[in-house]
C-alpha positions as CSV (number, residue, x, y, z in Angstrom):
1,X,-16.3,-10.6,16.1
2,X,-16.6,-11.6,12.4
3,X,-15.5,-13.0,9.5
4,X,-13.9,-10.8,6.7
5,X,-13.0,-11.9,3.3
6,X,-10.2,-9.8,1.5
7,X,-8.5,-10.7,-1.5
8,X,-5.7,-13.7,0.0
9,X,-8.8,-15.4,1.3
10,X,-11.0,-15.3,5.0
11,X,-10.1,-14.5,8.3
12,X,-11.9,-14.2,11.5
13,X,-11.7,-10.1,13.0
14,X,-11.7,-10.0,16.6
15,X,-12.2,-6.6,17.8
16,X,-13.7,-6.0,21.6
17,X,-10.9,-4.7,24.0
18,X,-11.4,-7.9,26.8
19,X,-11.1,-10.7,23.7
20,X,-8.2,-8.8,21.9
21,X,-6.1,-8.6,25.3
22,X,-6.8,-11.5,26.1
23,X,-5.9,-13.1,22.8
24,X,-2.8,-11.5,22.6
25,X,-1.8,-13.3,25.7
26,X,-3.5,-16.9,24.7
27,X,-0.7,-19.7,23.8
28,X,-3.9,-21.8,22.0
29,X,-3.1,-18.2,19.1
30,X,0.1,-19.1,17.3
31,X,2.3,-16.7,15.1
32,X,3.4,-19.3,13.5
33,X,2.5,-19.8,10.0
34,X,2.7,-23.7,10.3
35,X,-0.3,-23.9,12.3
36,X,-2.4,-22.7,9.3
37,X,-4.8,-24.5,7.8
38,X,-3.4,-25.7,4.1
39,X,-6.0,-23.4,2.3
40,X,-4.7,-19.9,4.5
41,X,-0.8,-21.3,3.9
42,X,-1.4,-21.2,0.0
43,X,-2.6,-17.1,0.7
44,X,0.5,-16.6,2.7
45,X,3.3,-14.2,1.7
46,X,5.8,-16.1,-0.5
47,X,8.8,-14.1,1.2
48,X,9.0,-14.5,5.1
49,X,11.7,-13.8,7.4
50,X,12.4,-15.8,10.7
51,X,11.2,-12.6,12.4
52,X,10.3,-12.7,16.1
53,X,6.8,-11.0,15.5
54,X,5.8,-15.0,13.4
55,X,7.1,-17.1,16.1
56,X,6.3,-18.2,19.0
57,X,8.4,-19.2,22.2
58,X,10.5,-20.8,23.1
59,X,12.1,-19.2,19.7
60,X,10.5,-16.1,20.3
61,X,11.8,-16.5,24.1
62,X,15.5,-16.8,22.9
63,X,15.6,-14.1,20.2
64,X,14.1,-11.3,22.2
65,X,16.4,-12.3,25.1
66,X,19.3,-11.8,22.8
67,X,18.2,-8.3,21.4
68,X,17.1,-6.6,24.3
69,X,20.8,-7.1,25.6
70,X,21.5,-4.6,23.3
71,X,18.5,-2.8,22.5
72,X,17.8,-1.2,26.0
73,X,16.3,1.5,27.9
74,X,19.3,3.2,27.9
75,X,20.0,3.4,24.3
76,X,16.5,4.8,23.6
77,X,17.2,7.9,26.2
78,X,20.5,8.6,24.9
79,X,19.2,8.9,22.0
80,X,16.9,12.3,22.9
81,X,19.5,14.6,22.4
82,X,19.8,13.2,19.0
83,X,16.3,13.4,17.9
84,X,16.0,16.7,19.2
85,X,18.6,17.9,17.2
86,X,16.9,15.8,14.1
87,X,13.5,17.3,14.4
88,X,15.3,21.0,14.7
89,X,17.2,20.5,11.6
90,X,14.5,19.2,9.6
91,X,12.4,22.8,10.7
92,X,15.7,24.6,9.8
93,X,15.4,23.4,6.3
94,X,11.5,23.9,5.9
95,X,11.1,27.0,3.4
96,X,8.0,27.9,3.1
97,X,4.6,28.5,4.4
98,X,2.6,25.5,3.2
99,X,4.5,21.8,3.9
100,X,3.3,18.1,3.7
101,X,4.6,17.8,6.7
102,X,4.4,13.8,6.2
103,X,6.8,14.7,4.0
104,X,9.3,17.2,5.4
105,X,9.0,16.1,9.0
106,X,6.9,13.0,9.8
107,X,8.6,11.1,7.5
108,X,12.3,11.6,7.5
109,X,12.8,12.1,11.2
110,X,12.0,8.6,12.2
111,X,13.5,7.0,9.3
112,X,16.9,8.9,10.1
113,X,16.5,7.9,14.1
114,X,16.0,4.4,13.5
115,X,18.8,4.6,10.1
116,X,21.2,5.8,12.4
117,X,20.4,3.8,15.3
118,X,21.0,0.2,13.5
119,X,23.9,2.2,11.1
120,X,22.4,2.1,7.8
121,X,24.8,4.7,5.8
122,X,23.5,8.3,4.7
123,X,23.5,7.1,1.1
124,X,21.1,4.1,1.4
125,X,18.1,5.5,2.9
126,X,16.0,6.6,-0.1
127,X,15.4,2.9,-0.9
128,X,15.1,1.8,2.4
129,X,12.1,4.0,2.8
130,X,10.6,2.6,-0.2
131,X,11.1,-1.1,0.4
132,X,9.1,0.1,4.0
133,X,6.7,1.2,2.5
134,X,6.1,-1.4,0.1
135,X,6.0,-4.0,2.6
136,X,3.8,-2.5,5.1
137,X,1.1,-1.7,2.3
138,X,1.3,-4.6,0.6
139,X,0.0,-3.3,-2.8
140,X,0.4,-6.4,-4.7
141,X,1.9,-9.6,-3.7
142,X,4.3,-9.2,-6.0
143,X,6.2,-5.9,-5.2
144,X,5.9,-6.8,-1.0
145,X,7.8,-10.0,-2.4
146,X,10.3,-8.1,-4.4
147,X,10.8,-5.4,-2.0
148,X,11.4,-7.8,0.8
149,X,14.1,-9.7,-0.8
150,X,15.3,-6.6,-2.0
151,X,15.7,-5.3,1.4
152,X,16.8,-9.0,3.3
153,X,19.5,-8.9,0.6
154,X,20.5,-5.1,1.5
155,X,20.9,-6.0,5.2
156,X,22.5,-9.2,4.7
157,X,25.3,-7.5,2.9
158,X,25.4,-4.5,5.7
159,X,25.4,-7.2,8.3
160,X,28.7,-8.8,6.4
161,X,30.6,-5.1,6.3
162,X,29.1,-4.7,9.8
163,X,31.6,-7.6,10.9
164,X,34.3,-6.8,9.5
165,X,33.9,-3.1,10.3
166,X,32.0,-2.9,13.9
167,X,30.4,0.6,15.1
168,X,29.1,1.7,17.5
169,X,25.1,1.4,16.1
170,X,22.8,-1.5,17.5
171,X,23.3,-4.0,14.6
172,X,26.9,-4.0,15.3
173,X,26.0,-4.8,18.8
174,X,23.6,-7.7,17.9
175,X,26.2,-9.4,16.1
176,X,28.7,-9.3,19.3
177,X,25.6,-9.7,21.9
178,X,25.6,-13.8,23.2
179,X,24.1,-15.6,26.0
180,X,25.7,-18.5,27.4
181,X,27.7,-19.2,23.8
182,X,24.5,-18.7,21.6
183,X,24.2,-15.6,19.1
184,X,22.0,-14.6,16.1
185,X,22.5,-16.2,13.2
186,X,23.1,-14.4,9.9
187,X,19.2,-15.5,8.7
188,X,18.0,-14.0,12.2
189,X,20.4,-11.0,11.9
190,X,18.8,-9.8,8.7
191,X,15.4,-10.5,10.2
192,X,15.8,-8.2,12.8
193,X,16.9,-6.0,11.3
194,X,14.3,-5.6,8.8
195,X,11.9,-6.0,11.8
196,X,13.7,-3.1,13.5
197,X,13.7,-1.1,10.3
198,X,10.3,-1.2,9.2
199,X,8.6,-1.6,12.7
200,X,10.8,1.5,14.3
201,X,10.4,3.5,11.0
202,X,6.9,2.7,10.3
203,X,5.2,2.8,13.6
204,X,6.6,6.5,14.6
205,X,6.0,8.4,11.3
206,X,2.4,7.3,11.2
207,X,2.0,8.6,15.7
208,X,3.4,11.4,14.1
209,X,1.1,12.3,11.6
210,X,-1.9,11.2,13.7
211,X,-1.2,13.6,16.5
212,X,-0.8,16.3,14.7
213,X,-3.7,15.8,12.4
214,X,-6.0,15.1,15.9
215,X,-4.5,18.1,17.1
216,X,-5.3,20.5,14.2
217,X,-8.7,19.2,13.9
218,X,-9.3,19.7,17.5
219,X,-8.8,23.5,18.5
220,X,-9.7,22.8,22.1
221,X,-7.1,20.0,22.7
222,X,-4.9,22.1,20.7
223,X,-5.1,24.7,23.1
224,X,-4.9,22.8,25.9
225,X,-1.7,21.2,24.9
226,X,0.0,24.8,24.3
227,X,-1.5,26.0,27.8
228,X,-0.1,22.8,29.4
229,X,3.1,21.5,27.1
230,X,3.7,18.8,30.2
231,X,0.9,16.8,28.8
232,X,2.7,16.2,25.4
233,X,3.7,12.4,26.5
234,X,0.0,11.9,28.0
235,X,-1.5,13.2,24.2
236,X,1.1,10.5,22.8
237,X,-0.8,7.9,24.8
238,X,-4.0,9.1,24.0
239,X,-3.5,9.2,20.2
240,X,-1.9,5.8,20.4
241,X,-5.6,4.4,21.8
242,X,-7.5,7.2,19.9
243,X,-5.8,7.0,16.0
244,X,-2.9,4.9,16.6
245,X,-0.9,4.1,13.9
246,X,-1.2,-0.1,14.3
247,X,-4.6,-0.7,13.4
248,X,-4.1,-4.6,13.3
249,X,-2.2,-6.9,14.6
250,X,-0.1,-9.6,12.7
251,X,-1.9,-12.5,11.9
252,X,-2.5,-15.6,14.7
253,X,-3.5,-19.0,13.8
254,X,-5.5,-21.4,16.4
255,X,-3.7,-24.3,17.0
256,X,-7.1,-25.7,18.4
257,X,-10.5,-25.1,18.8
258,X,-11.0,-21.4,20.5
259,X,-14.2,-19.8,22.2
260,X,-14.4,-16.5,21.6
261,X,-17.2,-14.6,22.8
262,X,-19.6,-17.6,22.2
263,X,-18.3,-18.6,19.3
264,X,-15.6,-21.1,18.2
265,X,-12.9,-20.2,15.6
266,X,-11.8,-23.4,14.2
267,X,-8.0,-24.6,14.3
268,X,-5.9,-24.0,11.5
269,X,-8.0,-19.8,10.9
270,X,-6.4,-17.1,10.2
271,X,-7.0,-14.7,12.8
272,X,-6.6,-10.4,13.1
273,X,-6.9,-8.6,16.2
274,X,-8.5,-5.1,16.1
275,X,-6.4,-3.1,18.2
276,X,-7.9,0.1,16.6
277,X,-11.1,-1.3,17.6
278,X,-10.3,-2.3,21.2
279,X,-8.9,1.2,21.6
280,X,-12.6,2.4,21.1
281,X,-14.2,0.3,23.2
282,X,-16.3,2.2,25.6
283,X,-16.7,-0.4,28.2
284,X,-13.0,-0.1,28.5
285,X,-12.4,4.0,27.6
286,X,-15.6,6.1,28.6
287,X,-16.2,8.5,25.1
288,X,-14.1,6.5,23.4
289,X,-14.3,8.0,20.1
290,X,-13.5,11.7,21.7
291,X,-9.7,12.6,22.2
292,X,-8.7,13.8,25.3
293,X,-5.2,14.5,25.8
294,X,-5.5,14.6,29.7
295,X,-7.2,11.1,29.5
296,X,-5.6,8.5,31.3
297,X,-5.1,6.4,28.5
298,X,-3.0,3.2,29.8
299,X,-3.8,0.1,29.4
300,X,-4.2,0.8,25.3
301,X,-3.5,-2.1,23.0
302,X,-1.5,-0.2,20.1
303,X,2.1,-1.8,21.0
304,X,0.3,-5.0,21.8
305,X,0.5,-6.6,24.9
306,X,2.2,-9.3,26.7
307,X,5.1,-11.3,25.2
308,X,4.9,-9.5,21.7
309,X,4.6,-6.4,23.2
310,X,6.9,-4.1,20.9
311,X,9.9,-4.0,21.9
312,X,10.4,0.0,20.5
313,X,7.8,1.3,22.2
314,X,9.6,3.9,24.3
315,X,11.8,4.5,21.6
316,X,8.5,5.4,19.4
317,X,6.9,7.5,22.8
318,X,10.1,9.7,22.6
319,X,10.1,10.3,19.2
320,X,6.5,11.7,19.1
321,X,6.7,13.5,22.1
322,X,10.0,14.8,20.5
323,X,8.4,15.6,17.3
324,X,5.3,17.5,18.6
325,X,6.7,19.5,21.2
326,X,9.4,21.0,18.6
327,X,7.0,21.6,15.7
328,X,4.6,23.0,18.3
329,X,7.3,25.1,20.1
330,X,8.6,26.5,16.5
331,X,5.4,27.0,14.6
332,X,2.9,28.1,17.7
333,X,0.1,29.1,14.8
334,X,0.4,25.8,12.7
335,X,-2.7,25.2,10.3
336,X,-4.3,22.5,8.0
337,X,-3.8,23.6,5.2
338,X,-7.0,21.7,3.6
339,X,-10.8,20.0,4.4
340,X,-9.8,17.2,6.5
341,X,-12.0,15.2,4.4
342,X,-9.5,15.7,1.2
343,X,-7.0,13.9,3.2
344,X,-6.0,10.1,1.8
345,X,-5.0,7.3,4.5
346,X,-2.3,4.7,2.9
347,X,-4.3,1.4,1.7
348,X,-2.7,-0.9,4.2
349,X,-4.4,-3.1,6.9
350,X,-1.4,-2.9,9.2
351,X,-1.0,0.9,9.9
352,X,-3.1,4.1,10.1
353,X,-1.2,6.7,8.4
354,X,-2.0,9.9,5.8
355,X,0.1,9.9,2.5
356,X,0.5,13.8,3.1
357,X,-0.8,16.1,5.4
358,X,-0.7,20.0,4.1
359,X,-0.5,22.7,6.6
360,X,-0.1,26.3,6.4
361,X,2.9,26.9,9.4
362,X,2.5,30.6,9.8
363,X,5.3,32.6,11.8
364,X,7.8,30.8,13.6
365,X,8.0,32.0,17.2
C-alpha cells in the first residue's frame, strides 16, 4: 500500500489481494463522494450521476433491487444466440488479411450487444462510443465533463421516447419495473443507463482484446485452447485475474480512521483498489504473473466483489467466450501482426485495453 499523487490530487493505492477483498466488503469505505475530505471534493469530477457504483446502501440496496428485476440471468442467455450471430457478421464483413481487430471486432460487437440490449437506435451509436470512451479515459476534465452531459442528455431524451413508445429492450423494462409502488426516477433512469452503457460496453471490448492479445503472445496456451475449445470460459476467467480489463476500482472514501496493513488511512482519503494487482498476488494465485488457461482462476477480483459486485458480469463472460471461440473457430491460424512491444494501452486508470491490435488472419477454415 501507498500513496500516489496524480494530477486531481493524492490518493492512497491499496493493492494486496486479502486488503483489496476485504476493502471491497468494509462499510467504514464509502462510495460516496460526501465523505471526502474538502481538499479531494474540490478534485472531484464536476459532472456526476446518481449511479449505483457512488453510493452506498441503503440507496445502493434499493436501486440494484429494482434493476436486477429486469436485468436477469435469463436475459443475459437469451441473448447468446444473438451475439453469436453478431460476432459472425462482423467476420463476414472483415476483408482482408491484416485487421485491427479492436477495431473490426473487439470493438463493435460489445457496443452493438449492450446498444441493443437497452434499445439505443442503429443511428446513434457512433457517438455513443465516443462519449464512452471519453469518459472512461478521462483525458481532460473538461471533455469527460462535456461528454457526460452530452450523453445524460442523450439518454434522458431516449428514456422520454422510451415511455411513450415501450419495447421490448431492458430500459423500457426499467421504467415499468416497481417494488412495492417505488420506481426509478427519471435522474436514476439516465444514470443507469449510462452506467449500463459504458460499464457493459467498456468492460467486454477491453476482455476481448486482452485474450486475444495473451493468446497470440502465448503459442502454448494458444494451442492448448484449440486442442481443448471447452476451456474457452476457464481462459475468460484466467485473463480476467491475469490482464483483466478493470485495473482499478472506483474510488472509496474512509468515513473513519482505517487500519490497513499497519497503517491508518485517515477519514475523509481518497482511496483506489488495485484489482490488477490483487489478481497477481502470489500468495493468493501460485505464478501469478504466468497465464494458464486451465488455472482455476475463481475467486479473482476483476468484477469486484461483494455488494458492488458488477452486476454484468455473466453478460461480459458470454460475450468473450462468444467472441474467442468464433474468431478462433473462423481464423484457426490468426497472427500478430506486429512486436508486441509497438502495441499502445489507452491512458486510463480505470481499464486495461489496446487502442488497436493488428493481426494477420490467414485462411479462414
Amino acid at each position: 500500500m501507498r500513496v500516489v499523487e496524480r494530477p486531481e490530487g493524492l490518493f492512497w493505492l491499496i493493492s494486496r489481494y486479502d486488503d483489496v477483498r476485504a476493502a471491497l466488503t468494509d462499510p467504514r469505505f464509502s462510495k460516496d463522494w460526501r465523505h471526502a475530505s474538502p481538499e479531494a471534493r474540490a478534485g472531484a469530477p464536476k459532472f456526476r450521476l446518481p449511479t449505483m457504483l457512488m453510493m452506498d446502501p441503503p440507496d445502493h440496496t434499493r436501486l440494484r433491487k429494482l434493476v436486477s428485476r429486469s436485468f436477469t440471468l435469463r436475459r443475459t442467455a437469451e441473448l447468446r444466440p444473438r451475439v453469436e450471430q453478431i460476432a459472425a457478421e462482423l467476420l463476414d464483413g472483415v476483408a482482408d488479411d491484416l485487421v485491427d481487430l479492436m477495431t473490426a471486432y473487439a470493438v463493435p460487437l460489445p457496443v452493438q450487444v449492450i446498444c441493443e440490449l437497452l434499445g439505443v437506435p442503429v443511428e446513434d451509436r457512433g457517438e455513443f462510443t465516443t462519449w464512452s470512451n471519453t469518459l472512461v479515459d478521462q483525458i481532460s476534465p473538461e471533455e469527460t465533463a462535456a461528454d457526460s452531459a452530452n450523453l445524460a442528455r442523450y439518454l434522458g431524451e431516449l428514456v422520454d421516447r422510451k415511455r411513450s413508445e415501450p419495447d421490448d429492450a431492458l430500459l423500457s423494462a426499467l421504467i415499468e419495473v416497481a417494488d412495492d409502488g417505488d420506481r426509478l426516477s427519471h435522474e436514476e433512469l439516465v444514470a443507469m443507463g449510462v452506467l449500463l452503457l459504458v460499464a457493459g460496453n467498456e468492460t467486454t471490448i477491453n476482455l476481448i482484446g486482452n485474450a486475444l492479445l495473451g493468446l497470440l503472445t502465448h503459442p502454448d496456451q494458444l494451442a492448448l485452447l484449440r486442442e481443448r475449445p471447452e476451456l474457452t470460459s476457464s481462459l475468460v476467467e484466467e485473463v480476467l485475474r491475469w490482464d483483466g480489463p478493470v485495473q482499478n476500482a472506483t474510488y472509496r472514501f474512509p468515513t473513519t480512521d482505517v487500519e490497513v496493513a499497519g497503517t491508518t488511512i485517515p477519514a475523509g482519503s481518497v482511496v483506489r483498489l488495485s484489482l490488477a494487482a490483487a489478481n497477481r498476488d502470489p500468495s493468493r494465485f501460485p505464478d501469478a504473473d504466468e497465464l494458464r488457461i486451465d488455472r482455476d482462476a475463481s475467486g479473482h477480483l476483476d468484477f469486484g466483489h461483494g455488494l458492488h459486485h458488477c452486476l454484468g458480469a455473466q453478460l461480459a463472460r458470454m460475450e468473450g467466450e462468444v467472441a474467442i471461440r468464433t474468431l478462433l473457430a473462423r481464423y484457426p491460424d490468426l497472427t500478430l501482426a506486429v512486436d508486441p512491444a509497438e502495441l499502445v494501452y489507452r491512458p486510463s486508470m480505470i481499464v486495461r485495453g489496446l487502442t488497436a491490435l493488428p493481426v494477420r488472419l490467414g485462411a479462414p477454415a
